[in-house]
C-alpha positions in Angstrom: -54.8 308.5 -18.6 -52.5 307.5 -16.0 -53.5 307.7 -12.1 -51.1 308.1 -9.2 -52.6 307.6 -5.9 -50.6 308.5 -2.9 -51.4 305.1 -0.5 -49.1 305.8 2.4 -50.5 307.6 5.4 -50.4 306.4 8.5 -53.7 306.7 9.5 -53.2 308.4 13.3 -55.9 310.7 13.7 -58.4 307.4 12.9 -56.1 305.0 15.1 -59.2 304.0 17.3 -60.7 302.3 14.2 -58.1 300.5 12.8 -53.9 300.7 13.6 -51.2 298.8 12.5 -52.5 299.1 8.8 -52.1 301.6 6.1 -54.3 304.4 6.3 -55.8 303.4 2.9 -56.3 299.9 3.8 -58.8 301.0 6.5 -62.3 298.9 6.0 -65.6 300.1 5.4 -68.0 297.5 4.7 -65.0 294.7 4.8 -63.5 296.6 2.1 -60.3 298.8 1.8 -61.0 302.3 0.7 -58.1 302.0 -1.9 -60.0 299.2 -3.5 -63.0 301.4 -3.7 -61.0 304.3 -5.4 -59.3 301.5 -7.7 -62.8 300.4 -8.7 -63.8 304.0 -9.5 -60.9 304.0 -11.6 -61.7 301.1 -13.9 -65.3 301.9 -13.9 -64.4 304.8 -16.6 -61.6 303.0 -18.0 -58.5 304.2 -15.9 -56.3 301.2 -15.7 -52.8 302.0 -15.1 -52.3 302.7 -11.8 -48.9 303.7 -9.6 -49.3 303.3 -5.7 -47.2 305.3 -4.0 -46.5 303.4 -1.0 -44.3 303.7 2.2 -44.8 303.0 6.0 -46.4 299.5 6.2 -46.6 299.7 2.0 -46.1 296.0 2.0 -50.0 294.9 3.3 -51.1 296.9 0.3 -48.8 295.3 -2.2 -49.9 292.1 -0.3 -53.0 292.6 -0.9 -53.2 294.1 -4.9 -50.5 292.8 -6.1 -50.3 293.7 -9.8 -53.6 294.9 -10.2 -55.0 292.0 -12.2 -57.5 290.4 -9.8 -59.0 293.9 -9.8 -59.2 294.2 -13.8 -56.0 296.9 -13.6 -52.4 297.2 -14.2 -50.7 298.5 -10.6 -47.5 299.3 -10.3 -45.8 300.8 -7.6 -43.3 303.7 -6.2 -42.0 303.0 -2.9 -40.9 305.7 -0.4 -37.7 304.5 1.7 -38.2 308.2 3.6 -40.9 310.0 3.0 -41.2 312.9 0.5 -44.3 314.8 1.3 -47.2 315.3 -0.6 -45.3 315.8 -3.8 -42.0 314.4 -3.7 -42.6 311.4 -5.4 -43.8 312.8 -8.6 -40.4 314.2 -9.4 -39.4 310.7 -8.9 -41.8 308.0 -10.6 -40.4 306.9 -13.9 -42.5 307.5 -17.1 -44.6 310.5 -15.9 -44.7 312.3 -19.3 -48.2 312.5 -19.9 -50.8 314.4 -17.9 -51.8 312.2 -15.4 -54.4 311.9 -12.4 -53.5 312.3 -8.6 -55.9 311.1 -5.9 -55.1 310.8 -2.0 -55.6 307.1 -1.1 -57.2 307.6 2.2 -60.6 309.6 0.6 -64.0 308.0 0.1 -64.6 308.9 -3.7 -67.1 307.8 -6.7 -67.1 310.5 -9.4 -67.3 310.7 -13.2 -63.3 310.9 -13.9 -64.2 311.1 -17.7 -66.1 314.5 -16.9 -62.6 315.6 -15.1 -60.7 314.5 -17.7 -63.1 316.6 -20.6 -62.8 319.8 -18.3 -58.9 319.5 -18.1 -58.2 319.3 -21.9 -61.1 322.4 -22.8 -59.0 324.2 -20.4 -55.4 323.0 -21.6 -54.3 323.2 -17.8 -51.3 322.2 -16.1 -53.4 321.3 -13.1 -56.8 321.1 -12.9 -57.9 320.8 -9.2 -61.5 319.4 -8.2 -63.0 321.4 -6.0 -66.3 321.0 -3.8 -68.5 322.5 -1.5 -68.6 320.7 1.9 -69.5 321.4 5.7 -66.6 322.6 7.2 -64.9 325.3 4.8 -63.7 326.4 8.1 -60.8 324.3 7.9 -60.2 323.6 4.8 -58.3 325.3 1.5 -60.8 327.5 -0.1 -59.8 327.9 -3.6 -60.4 331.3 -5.4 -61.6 331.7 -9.1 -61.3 334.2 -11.7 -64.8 336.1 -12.5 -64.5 337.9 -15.6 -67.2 340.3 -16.8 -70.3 339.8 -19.1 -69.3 338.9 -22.6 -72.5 340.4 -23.9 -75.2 343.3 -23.1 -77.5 342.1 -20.2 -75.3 338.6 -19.1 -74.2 337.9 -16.3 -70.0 337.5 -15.1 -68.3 334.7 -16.9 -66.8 331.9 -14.5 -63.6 331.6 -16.4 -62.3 328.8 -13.6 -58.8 329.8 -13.3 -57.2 330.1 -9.7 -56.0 333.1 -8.6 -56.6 332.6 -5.2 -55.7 330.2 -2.5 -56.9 330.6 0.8 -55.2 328.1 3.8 -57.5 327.9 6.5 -54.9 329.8 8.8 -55.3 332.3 6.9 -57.6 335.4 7.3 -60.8 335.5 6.0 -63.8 337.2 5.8 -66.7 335.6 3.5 -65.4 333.4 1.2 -67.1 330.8 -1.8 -67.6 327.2 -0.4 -64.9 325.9 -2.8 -63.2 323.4 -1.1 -59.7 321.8 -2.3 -60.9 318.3 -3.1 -57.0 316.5 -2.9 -57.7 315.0 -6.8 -55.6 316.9 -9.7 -55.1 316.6 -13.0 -50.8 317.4 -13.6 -49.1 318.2 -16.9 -45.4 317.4 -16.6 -45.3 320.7 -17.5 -46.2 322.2 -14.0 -43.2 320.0 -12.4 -40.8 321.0 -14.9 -41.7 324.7 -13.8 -42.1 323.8 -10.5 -38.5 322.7 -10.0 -37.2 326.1 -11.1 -38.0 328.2 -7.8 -38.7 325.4 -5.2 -36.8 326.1 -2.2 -36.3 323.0 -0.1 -38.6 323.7 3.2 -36.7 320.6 4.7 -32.8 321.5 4.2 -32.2 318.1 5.4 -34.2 316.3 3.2 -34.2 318.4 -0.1 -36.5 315.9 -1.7 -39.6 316.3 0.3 -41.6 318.7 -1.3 -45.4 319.8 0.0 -47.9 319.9 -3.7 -49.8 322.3 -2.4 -47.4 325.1 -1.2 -44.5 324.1 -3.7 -46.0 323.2 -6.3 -49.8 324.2 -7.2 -50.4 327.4 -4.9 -46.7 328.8 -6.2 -47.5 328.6 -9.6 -50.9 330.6 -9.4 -49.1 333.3 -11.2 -48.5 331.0 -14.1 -52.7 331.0 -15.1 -52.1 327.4 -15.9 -54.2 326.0 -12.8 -58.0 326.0 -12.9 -60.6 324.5 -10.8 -63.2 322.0 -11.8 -66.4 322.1 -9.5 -68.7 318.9 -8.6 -70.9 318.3 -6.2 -69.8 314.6 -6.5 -68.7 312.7 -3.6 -66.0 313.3 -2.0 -65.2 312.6 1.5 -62.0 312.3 3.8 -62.5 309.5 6.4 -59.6 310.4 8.2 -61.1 310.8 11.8 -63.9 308.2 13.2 -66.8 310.6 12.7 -65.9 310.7 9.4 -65.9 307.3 9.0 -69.0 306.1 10.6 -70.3 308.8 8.4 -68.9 307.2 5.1 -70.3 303.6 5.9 -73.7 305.0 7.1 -73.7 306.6 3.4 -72.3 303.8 2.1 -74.9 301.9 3.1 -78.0 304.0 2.0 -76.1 304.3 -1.5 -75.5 307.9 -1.1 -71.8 307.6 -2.1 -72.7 306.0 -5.9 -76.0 307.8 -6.7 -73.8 311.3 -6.7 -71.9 310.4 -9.1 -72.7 312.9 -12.5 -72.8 310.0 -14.8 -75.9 309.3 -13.1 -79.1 311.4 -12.9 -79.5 313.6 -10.0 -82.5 315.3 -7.7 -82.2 318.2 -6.2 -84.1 321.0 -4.0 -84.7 324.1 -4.9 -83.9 327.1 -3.2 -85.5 330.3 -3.1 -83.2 332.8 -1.6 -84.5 336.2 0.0 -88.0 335.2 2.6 -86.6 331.4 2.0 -83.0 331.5 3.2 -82.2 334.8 4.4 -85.0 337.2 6.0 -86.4 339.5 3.4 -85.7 342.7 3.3 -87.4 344.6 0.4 -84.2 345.0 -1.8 -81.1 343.5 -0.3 -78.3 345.5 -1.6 -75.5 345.4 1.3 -73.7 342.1 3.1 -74.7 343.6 6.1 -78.5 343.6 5.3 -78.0 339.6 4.9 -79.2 337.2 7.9 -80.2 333.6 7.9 -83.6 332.8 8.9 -83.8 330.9 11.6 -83.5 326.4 11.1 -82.2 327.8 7.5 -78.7 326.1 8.2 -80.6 322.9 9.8 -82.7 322.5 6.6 -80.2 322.1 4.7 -78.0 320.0 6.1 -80.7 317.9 6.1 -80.5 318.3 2.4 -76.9 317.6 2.2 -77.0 314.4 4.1 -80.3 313.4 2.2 -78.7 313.1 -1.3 -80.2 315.6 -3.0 -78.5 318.8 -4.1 -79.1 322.0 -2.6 -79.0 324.4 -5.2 -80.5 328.4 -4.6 -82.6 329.9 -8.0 -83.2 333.4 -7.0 -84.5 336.7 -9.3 -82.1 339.4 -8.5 -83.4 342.8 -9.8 -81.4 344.7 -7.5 -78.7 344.5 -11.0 -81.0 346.0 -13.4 -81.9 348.8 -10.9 -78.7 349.6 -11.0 -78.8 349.7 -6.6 -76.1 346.3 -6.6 -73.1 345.5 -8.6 -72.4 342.3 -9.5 -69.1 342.5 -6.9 -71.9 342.9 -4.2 -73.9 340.3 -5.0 -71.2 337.9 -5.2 -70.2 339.5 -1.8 -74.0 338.3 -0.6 -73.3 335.3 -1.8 -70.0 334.5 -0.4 -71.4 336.0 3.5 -74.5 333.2 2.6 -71.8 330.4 2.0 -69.7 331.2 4.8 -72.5 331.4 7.5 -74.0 328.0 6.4 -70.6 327.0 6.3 -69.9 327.5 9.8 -73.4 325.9 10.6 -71.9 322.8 8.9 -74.4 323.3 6.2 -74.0 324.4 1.9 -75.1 325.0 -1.4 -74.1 322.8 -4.1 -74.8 326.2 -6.6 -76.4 329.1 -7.0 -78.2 330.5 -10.4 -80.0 334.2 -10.2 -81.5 336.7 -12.7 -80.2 340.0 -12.6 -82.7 341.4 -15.0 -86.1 342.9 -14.9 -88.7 344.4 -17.6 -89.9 347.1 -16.8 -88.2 350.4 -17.4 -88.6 353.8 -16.0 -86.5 353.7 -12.6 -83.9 356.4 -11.6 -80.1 355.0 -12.2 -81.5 351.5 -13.6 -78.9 350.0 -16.4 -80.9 349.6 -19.2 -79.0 346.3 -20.8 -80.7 344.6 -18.2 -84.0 345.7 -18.4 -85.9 343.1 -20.9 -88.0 340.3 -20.6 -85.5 337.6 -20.3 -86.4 333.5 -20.2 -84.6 333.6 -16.7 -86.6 335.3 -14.2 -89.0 333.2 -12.2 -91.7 331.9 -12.7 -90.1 331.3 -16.0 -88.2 327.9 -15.8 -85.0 329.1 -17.7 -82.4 328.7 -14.6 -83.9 325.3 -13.4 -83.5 324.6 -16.9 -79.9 325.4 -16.7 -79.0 324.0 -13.7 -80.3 320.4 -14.8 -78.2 321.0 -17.7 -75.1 322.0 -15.8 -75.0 318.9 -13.2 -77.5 316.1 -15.2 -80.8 316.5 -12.7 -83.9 314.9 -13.1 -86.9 317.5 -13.0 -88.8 314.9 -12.6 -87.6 314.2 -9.3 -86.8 317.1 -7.8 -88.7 320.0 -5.8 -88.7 323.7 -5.2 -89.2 325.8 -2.2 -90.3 328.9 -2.0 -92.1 332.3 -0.7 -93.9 333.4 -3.5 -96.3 332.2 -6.7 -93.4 333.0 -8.9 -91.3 330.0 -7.1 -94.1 327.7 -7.2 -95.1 328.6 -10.7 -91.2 328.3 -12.1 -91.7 324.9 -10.6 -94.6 324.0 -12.4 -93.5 325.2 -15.7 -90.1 323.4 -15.2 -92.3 320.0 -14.7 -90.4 319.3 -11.2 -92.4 316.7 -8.8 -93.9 319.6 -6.4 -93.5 323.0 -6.4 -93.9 324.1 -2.4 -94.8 327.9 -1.2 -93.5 328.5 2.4 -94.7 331.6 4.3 -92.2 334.4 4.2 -89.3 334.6 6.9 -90.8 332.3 8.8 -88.8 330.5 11.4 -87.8 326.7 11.0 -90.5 326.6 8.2 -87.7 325.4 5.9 -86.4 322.5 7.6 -90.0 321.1 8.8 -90.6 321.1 5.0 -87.8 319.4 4.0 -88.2 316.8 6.7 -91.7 316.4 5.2 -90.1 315.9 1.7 -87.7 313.3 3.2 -89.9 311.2 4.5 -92.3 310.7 1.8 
C-alpha cells in the first residue's frame, strides 16, 4: 500500500523549539519526526512514499531525497499555494489504489499491517484510527454505530461505522474517548464522491479543500467510513509540552513498546467502589461520581505504559433496572470526567448477566451462568485477545474477592483488593506497582 504523508506545516505554535524548519523536520533525539514516521513505515513493509511538501519543502527534499538511504522509494507532491488538508489528494498522480494518509508533524509507531487488515474486513472508503487520549476536550470525538445483540444474552455489537462526528466547538454532553487520530486509510472511491457536492469554502482558491469537513465528516451519510481503535501511540508534538513529552517517552521506550505487534501489560480496573463510589446498583448517570485521586491514578497509568483497561460485572442488565443505552451513557459520563482530568481508559469489558433467577422485571436471556462474570477470567481473557497483552505481566485492582480471584484464575502477576470507595487508595497503589 501506498502512504501519503502531508510534510508541510509550518510549525508556529512550537516556534520556541525550533523555527525556520519544516514542522516535520523538528528533532527529537537529533532526529526528524518524519524520519521516525518513514521508519514506521518500512518496518511493516510500506515503501512507497509521496511527501507532500510546501513552505520550506526543500530542507526535507534536502534531506531524503529519494528515499533510498532510508530503504524507501519517496516521491514527492509539491504545493506552490497551499491546498488544505485535502487538496492535494485530488491532485497527486497515480492515486488509484487505497492508500494511507498520515500528518507528518505526529509522533507515531503502530502496527500499520493491523490497520491495513481492519480496512479490507470492513471494505471502507476510509478507515480512520481513532484513540483515546487526555484531552478529548479539544479534540474530534468520533461517533460509532452500536447495533444490538446478535444472539439471546450478548451484549451490543460494535459494528465500527461512523455516524457521528463531534468537533470540539461543538456541544456536548458525555461523549466516548474516541479521539480522531489524523491517519486514514482512502479508497479513490471516497474522492470521486467527494468531488460531487464539495462546495469551495475558499471561493478564491477553489482547490483548497479541508479532509475532514469536505471530505470524511460529509460523507458520513455514505456508511463507507468506519473507525479503527488502538491504544497505540499516537501523539501530536505540535506545542513544546508536547514535545518535551514525546522525547521524555522517547527515551524511556514508551513510544515502541505500544506498538500491538508487540506484547502488552496492562492494569486492571474494577469499576463501581474502584473508580466511581459505590452505590449499591448504579442505574442512572447522575448516580455516577469519581472517587477521589481516581483521575490521578490513572494518569499515572497512562504515562506509565501500561494500559488502563476497566473489567466490571454489570447485573444491573439482567435485572432488567438499566438498559444497555444507560450503561453506555455511564460509560461515556466516566470517559468524559477522566477526560477533562487529563486522564482515560484504553477499554472497557463488563458482564451484563447474572445466575440467579427469581427477581421482579429481570430479562431472563441474561440470567445464566455465563464464563464472563468475575471471578471468572472470561473478559481478561478477551481483552488480552483483543489488544495482544501479556497476563503474565499485568495486574488487577479491585474492591472485592471476586476482582482478586478473576485475577488469579486469569494467571496475571498480582491480583490487588483495595478497600471500597476509599479516597486516593487507587493512585497510592498504582504508584506502588510502578515502582516495583
Amino acid at each position: 500500500m501506498k502512504a501519503v504523508i502531508m510534510a508541510g506545516g509550518k510549525g508556529t505554535r512550537i516556534a520556541s523549539i525550533a523555527k525556520d524548519i519544516p514542522k516535520p523536520m523538528i528533532r527529537i533525539d537529533n532526529k526528524p519526526i518524519l524520519e521516525y514516521q518513514i521508519e514506521n513505515l518500512r518496518a511493516c513493509g510500506i515503501t512507497d512514499i509521496t511527501l507532500v511538501i510546501g513552505h520550506l519543502g526543500s530542507i526535507i527534499q534536502e534531506y531524503f531525497k529519494d528515499g533510498s538511504d532510508y530503504g524507501v522509494n519517496i516521491t514527492y507532491f509539491v504545493e506552490d499555494t497551499p491546498l488544505g488538508t485535502a487538496g492535494a489528494l485530488f491532485k497527486i498522480p497515480c492515486l488509484v489504489d487505497d492508500f494511507l494518509l498520515l500528518c507528518g508533524d505526529v509522533m507515531i509507531d503502530v502496527d500499520f499491517n493491523r490497520f491495513i487488515r481492519f480496512h479490507r474486513e470492513h471494505h471502507a472508503w476510509a478507515s480512520l484510527m481513532v484513540h483515546p487520549n487526555g484531552h478529548p476536550y479539544d479534540s474530534s470525538i468520533i461517533v460509532t454505530e452500536i447495533l444490538p445483540p446478535k444472539e439471546k444474552g450478548g451484549l451490543p455489537v460494535e459494528s465500527h461505522r461512523v455516524v457521528g462526528w463531534q468537533s470540539k466547538e461543538d456541544q456536548r454532553v458525555y461523549y466516548k474517548n474516541r479521539v480522531n487520530a489524523g491517519i486514514e486509510i482512502i479508497s479513490p472511491k471516497l474522492l470521486t464522491e467527494a468531488m460531487t457536492h464539495i462546495t469551495p469554502r475558499h471561493p478564491e482558491q477553489p482547490d483548497k479543500i479541508d479532509l475532514d469537513r469536505d471530505v470524511l465528516k460529509a460523507n458520513i451519510p455514505t456508511g463507507k467510513i468506519f473507525a479503527y481503535d488502538t491504544p497505540e501511540y499516537i501523539k501530536d508534538m505540535g506545542t513544546p509540552e508536547r514535545y518535551y513529552e514525546v522525547g521524555n517517552d522517547l527515551k524511556h521506550g514508551m513510544i515502541a513498546s505500544r506498538n500491538l505487534s508487540k506484547k502488552q501489560k496492562a492494569i486492571f480496573l474494577d469499576r463501581d467502589g474502584t473508580i466511581n463510589v459505590y452505590k449499591d446498583f448504579l442505574t442512572h448517570p447522575d448516580d455516577f461520581e469519581l472517587i477521589d485521586g481516581v483521575s490521578e491514578a490513572i494518569r499515572l497509568i497512562n504515562r506509565s505504559g501500561y494500559l488502563a483497561i476497566v473489567i466490571s460485572n454489570q447485573p444491573v442488565i439482567a435485572r432488567g433496572d438499566c438498559t444497555f443505552d444507560d450503561l453506555n451513557t455511564i460509560h461515556n459520563k466516566m470517559e468524559t470526567l477522566l477526560g477533562k482530568d487529563g486522564a482515560f481508559v484504553d477499554a472497557i469489558y463488563y458482564c451484563p448477566h447474572h445466575p440467579d433467577r427469581g427477581f421482579q422485571g429481570e430479562r431472563p436471556d441474561y440470567k445464566f451462568d455465563c464464563t464472563c462474570r468475575k471471578p471468572k477470567p472470561g473478559l481478561l481473557l478477551q481483552a488480552a485477545s483483543d489488544w495482544n497483552i501479556d497476563l503474565a505481566e499485568s495486574y488487577i485492582i479491585g474492591d472485592s474477592d471476586r476482582d482478586v480471584q478473576a485475577g488469579i484464575n486469569a494467571n496475571l502477576k498480582k491480583a490487588i483488593r483495595i478497600e471500597t470507595n476509599k479516597n486516593n487508595e487507587l493512585a497510592e497503589t498504582i504508584k506502588q506497582i510502578l515502582c516495583q
